[in-house]
N, C-alpha and C positions, 0 to 999 in steps of 0.2 A: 641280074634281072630281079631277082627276091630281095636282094637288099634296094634298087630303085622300089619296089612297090611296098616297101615297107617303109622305107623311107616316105614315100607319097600318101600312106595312111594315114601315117600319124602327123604329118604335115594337115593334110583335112582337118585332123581332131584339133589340131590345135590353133589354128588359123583359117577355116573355112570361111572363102572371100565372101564378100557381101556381094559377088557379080552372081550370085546365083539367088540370089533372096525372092521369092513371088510376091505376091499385093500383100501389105499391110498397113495399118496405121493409115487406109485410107489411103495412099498411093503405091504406086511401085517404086520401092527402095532405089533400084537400082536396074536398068535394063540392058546388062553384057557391056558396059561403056568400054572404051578403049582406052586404058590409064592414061597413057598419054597425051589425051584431050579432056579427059577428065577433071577435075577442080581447077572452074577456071569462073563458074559463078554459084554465087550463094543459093540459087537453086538448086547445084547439083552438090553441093555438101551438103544443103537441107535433108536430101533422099540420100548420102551415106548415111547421115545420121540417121534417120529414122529407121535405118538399117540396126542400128546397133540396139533397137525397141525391141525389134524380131523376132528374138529367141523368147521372152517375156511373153508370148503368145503359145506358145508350144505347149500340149493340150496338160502336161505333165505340170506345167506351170501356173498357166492363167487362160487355159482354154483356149487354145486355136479356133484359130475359124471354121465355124461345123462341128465341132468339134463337141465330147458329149459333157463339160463340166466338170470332169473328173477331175481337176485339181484340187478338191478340195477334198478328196481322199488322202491327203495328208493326213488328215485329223485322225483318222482309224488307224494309225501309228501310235497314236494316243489315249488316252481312257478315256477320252471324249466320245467317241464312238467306233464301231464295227461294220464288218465289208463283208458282203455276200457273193462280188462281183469279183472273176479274176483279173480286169482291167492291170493293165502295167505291173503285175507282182505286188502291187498293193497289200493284197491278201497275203502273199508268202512271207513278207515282212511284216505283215500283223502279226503272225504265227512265229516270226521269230526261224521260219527254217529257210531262211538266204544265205547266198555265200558269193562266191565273188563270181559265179555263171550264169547267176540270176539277171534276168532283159530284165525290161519294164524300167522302173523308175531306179534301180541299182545301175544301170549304164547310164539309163537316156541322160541322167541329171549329170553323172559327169560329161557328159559329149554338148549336150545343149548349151551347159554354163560355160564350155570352155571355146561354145562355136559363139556365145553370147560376148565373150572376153574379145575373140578373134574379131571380131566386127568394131569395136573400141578400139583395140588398138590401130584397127586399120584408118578410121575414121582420126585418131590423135596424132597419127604420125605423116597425113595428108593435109591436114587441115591449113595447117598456115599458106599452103599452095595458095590458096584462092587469095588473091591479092586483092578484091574490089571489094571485100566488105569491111566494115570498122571493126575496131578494136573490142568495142562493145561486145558487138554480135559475135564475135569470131569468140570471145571467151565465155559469153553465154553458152553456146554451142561445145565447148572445152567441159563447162561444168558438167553438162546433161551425161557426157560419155565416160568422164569421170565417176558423177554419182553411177553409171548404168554399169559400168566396169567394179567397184565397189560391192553392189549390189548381188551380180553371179558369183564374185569372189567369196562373199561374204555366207552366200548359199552353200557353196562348194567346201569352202572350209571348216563346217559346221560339219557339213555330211562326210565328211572325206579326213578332214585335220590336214596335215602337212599336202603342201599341192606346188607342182611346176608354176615357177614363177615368171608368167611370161607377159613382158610391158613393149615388145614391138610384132610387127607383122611377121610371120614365119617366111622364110625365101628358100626356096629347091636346095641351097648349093649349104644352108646351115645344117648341123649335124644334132639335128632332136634327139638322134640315138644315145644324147649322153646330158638330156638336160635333165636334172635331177628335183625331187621332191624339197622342197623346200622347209622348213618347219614352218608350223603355223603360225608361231610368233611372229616370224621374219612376213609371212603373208598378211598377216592383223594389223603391223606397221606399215606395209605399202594401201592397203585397205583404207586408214586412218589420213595417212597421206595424202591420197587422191581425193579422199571428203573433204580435211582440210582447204583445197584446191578448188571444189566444187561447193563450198559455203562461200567461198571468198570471188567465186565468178557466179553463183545464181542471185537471180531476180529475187529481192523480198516480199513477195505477193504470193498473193492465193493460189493455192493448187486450180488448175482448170483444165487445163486442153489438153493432160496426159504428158505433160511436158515435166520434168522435175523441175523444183522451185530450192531456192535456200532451204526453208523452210523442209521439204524431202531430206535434206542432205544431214541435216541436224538429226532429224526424228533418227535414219538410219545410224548414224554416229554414236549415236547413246546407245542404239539394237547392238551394236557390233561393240563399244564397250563393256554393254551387260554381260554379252557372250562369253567376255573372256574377265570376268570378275574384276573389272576393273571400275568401282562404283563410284567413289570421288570424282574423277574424271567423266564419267557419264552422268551423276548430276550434276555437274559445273556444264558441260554441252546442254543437256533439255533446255536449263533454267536461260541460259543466251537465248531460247526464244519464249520458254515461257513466259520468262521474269520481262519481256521487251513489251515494253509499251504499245512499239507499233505492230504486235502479232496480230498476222490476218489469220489466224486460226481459231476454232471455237468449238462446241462441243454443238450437236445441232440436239435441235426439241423436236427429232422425229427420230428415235431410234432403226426403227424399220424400212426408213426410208433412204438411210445410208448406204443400205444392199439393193433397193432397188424404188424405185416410184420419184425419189427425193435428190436423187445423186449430179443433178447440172448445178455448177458453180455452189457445191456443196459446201463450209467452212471444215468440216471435219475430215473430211478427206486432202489427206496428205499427198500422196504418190497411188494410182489405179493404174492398173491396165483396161483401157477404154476401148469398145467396142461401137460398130452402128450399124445395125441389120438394113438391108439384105446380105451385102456381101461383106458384112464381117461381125460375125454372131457364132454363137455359141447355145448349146440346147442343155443349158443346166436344168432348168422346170424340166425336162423330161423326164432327167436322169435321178435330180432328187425329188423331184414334186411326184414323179408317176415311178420309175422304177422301182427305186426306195434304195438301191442295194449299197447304198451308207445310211447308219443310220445312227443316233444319238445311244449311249450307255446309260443303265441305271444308276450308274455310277455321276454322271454328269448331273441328271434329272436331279439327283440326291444333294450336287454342290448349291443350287439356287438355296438364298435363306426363304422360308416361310414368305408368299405375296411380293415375293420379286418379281415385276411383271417381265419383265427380258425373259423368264423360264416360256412363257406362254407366246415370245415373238420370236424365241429360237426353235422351237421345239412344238412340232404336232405331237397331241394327244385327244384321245376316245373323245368324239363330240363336236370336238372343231369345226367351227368352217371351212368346207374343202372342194372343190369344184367337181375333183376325181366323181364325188358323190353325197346326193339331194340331202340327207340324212349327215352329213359331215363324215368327220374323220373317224374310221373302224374297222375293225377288220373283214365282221361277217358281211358279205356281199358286195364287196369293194370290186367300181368299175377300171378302176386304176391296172395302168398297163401289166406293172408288178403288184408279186405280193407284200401286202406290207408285213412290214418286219416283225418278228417273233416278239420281241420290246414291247410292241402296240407304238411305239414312236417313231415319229420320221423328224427330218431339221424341218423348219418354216422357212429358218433365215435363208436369204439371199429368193425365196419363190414364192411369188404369186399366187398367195391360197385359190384367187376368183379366176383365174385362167385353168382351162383342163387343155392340155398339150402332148398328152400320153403319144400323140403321131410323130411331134415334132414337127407338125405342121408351123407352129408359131416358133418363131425364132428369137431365143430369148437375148439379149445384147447389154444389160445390166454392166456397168464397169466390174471388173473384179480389184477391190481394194486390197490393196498389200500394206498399206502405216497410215493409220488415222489420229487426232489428235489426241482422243481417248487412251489409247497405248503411250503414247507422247507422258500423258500425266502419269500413269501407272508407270512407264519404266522411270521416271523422275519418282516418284515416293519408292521404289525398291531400291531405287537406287541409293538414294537417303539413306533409308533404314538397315543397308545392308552398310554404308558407310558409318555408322555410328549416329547417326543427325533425324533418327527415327522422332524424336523431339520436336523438331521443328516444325512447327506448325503452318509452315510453308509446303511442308509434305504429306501431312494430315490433311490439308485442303483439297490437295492435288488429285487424292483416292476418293474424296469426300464430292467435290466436284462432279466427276464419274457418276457418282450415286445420285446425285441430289438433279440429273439433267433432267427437264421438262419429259414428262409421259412415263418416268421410272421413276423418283420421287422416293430411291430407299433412304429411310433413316442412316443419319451420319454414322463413322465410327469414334469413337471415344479417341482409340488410341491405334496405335499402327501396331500391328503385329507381321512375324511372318507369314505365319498362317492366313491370314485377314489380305497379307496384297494377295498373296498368290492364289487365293478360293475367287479374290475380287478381279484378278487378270482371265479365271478361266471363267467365269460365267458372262463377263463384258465382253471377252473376245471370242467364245465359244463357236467353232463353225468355222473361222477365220484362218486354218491353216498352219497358226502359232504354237498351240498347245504342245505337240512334238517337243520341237525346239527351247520351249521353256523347263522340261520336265529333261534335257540332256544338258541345259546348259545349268539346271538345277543340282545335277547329277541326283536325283532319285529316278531316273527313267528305271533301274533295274531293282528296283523295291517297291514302284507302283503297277507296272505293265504286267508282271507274271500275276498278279491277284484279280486281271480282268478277262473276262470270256470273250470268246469270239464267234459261238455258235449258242439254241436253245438246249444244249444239253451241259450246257455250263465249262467245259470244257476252256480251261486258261491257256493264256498267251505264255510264250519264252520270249524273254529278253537276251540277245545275244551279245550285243557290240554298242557300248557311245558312238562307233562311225561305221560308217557302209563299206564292204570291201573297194578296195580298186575294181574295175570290172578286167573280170579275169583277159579280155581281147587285148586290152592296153598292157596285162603285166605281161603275157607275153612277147609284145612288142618289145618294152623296157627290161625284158630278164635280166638280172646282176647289175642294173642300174637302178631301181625299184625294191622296196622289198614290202611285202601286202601287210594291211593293218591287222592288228592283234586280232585274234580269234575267226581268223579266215586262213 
């Protein structure tokens, strides 16, 4: 009986069906179908697939529905900003004291990205069932669960490095008990792979309806390159859409309006997880506009050069316009739900200075952007420069570009430097989730994270681990088949 229910566990973790999925993306994925009548028209593979968006919603990721915003407490993993809030262990891994027992965001993201995988493979290994639609459609639909499978891989093995390598649907009578960690190389080629697969069946058109496009599948291609210092090769990927003629992408001339007011049939958004209030929103303005409890470093404040206006559209400071209160942004007498932050700063980006929502009364529904085209140019000029081709002034454009967009208007750079992309990726992207990830796959995360505070008594961060333990539930399922990553 313990071996059936353990066996049945990790069957869930690893494959949990899409027959269980609630409302999302605007339909119900799936409602209990009976497999066997199942995939038999393009409507009912339309709702597996949207199945396989799902996970992409989970509050840890991009805001579930109702949910309070918090995904962008990534960033307070990074010296971009600090957490006041113990939401998902956020806080314990700012502080550097997690281990492999720690909930919150050290399990959930293994369990979500591999219940994210689970819904892909289910969705790839049914699809050709449905006999009545074209070829077309049927490989459109191929590419989407491709790049969407890609995508939590790509997450997972950043956080995690080596990971079970699993490309079909889990069944009762397979023995998960002996499926083993894979290295990560071996998972960065199947990664690779499946984008491969997923450029070659998406649409070349505009990012719009939350659907991935070609265009999604590139942008992430060069992310997952970069990660693994493979720079040649991930600028030859950008530059197939940069360098293409017929790129529907573009840098938009409303910076601000990317995270929110600007974001329908936007050029600059890549790949979003889309939202549409009432019933499916997310109360980010509450959480950063009123709570505060993220909040931007003076360390960050300090990367803007001199009248970079981005400083003043990411970042509240003393005076601002601020709805919380008549007088703007401050600390003494603030109406705002929370206190604001010992910093005196809160983020702007992604909220609505002129809405006060400290209730939550207002539902805020803003797409959450996960690859815009701006990143697109940035990882093409590091990728350059880190390949020797820092010269080419095809890649001095690219960073230069970035700078010169309509409403920011900074002076160009002469030359490329290290220093110059990566001061220019954190304050373009700042707020966005990325910073972490770029400072791990830089390897200095454990020579910049211990020199930044996390409370007003100055009090510094530890850096413990480049990856996240396994979470301890799963190694003792896999005991002597698993062994936990270094320093856990």
């Amino acid at each position: 009986m313990k071996t059936i229910y353990i066996k049945t566990m990790l069957l869930m973790m690893l494959s949990t069906m899409v027959f269980s999925c609630k409302k999302t993306l605007d339909t119900d994925p799936l409602s209990n179908p009976n497999s066997e009548n199942f995939w038999k028209t393009e409507g009912e593979a339309n709702k597996a697939l949207i199945a396989c968006y799902y996970k992409l919603k989970e509050p840890i990721i991009s805001n579930g529905a109702g949910q309070s915003g918090n995904s962008l407490y990534w960033e307070t993993l990074s010296d971009n900003a600090s957490n006041t809030s113990n939401y998902e262990a956020f806080d314990i891994v700012m502080r550097g004291e997690h281990n492999s027992a720690t909930t919150g965001i050290v399990s959930k993201s293994f369990t979500f990205g591999f219940q994210g995988i689970a819904y892909c493979n289910y969705f790839l290994d049914n699809i050709d069932r449905v006999s009545v639609i074209t070829d077309v459609v049927r490989n459109k639909m191929k590419g989407e669960a491709l790049f969407l499978r890609a995508f939590y891989y790509n997450d997972l093995t950043q956080l995690y490095g080596d990971l079970p390598l699993i490309l079909k649907p889990a069944t009762l009578d397979g023995d998960f008990l002996k499926t083993p960690r894979s290295p990560k190389t071996e998972v960065v080629a199947q990664i690779l792979k499946d984008l491969d697969l997923a450029i070659s069946y998406l649409p070349a058109t505009a990012f719009s309806d939350g659907r991935a496009v070609k265009g999604s599948a590139i942008a992430l291609k060069t992310r997952v390159l970069l990660n693994n210092q493979r720079y040649g090769e991930a600028a030859d990927a950008a530059w197939t859409l940069i360098g293409d003629a017929g790129n529907p992408f573009r840098l938009s001339d409303n910076y601000v309006g990317i995270f929110f007011g600007n974001q329908i049939n936007n050029k600059e958004i890549m790949f979003s997880v889309q939202f549409k209030a009432p019933d499916d929103y997310h109360s980010l303005d509450q959480v950063i506009g009123g709570r505060m409890s993220v909040f931007p470093t003076v360390e960050l404040k300090n990367a803007y050069e001199p009248n970079d206006p981005r400083r003043k559209m990411t970042i509240f400071e003393a005076g601002d316009p601020w709805a919380y209160n008549p007088g703007g942004f401050k600390q003494a007498g603030s109406t705002a739900e929370g206190q604001i932050p010992y910093t005196t700063m809160a983020f702007k980006k992604w909220v609505n200075p002129a809405i006060n929502n400290a209730s939550g009364a207002t539902l805020s529904d803003q797409h959450m952007v996960k690859i815009r085209y701006a990143d697109l140019l940035l990882m093409y000029a590091e990728a350059m420069f880190e390949n020797g081709q820092g010269a080419d002034p095809r890649a001095l454009k690219a960073l230069n570009d970035v700078r010169a967009r309509p409403g920011v208007n900074m002076p160009a750079q002469l030359v490329l430097t290290r220093e110059i992309i990566r001061n220019e990726r954190r304050v373009e992207l700042a707020f966005e989730g990325l910073r972490y990830n770029d400072l791990i796959r830089w390897k200095i995360a454990d020579q910049v994270i211990p020199q930044v505070a996390y409370d007003a008594k100055g009090t510094k961060r530890k850096f413990k681990s480049y990856l996240f333990p396994i979470p301890l539930s799963q190694m003792d399922i896999m005991k002597g088949v698993w062994t936990q990553n270094p320093n856990f």
